[in-house]
C-alpha positions in Angstrom: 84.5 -53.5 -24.1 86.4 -56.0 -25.9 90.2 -56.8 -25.4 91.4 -55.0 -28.6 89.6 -51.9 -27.7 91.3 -51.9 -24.3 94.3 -51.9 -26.3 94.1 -49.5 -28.4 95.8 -46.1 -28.5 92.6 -43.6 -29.3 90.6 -45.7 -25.8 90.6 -42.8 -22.8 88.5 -42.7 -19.7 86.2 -40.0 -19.3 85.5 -37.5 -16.4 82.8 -40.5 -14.9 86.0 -43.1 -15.7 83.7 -44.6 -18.7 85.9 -46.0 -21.4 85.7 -44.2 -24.6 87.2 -43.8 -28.1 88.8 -40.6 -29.1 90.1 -41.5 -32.9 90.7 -39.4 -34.9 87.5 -40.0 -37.2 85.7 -38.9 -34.0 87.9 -36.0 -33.5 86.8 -35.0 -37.1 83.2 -35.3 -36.5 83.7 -33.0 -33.6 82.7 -35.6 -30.9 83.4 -35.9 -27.5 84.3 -39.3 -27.7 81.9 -42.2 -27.9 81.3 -45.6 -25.8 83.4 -48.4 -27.6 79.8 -50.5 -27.8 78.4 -47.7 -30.3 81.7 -47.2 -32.5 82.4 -51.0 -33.2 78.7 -52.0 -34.5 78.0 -52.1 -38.5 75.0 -50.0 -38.1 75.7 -48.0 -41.7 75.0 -44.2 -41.0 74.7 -41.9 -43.7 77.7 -39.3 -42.3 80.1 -42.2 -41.9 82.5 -43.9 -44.2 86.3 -44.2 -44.2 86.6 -42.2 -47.7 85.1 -39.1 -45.6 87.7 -40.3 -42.8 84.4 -40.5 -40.6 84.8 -44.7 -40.7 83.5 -46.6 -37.9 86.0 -49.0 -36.4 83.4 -51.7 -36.9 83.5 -55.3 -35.6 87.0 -55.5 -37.8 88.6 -52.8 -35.5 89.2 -51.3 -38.5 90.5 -48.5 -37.2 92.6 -50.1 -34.2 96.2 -49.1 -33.7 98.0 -50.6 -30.2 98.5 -48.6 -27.5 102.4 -48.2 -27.3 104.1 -50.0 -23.9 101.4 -52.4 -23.9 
């Protein structure tokens, strides 16, 4: 996990304490939240894009917004 995704508002541990992204495109797509590693790769899926609000983060953190109190 990379410092900006440690620092980010949608990053939650799960029940087994492993760090994972809740955003809100995730929420959409009905997911339980996915390991950081798989949201901020450029692997182009079909079901994704930020017009659909599905966007990936990407290695941009495209969709990174600071945790507050940090």
């Amino acid at each position: 996990m990379t410092q900006i995704c440690a620092d980010c508002k949608w990053m939650q541990r799960d029940n087994q304490m492993r760090s994972r992204c809740y955003s809100p495109q995730l929420t959409k797509m009905r997911t339980a939240g996915i390991i950081v590693n798989f949201k901020r790769d450029a692997t182009p899926e079909p079901d994704r894009s930020h017009e659909l609000g599905t966007g990936k983060c990407g290695p941009n953190a495209l969709n990174f917004i600071r945790r507050e109190g940090l």
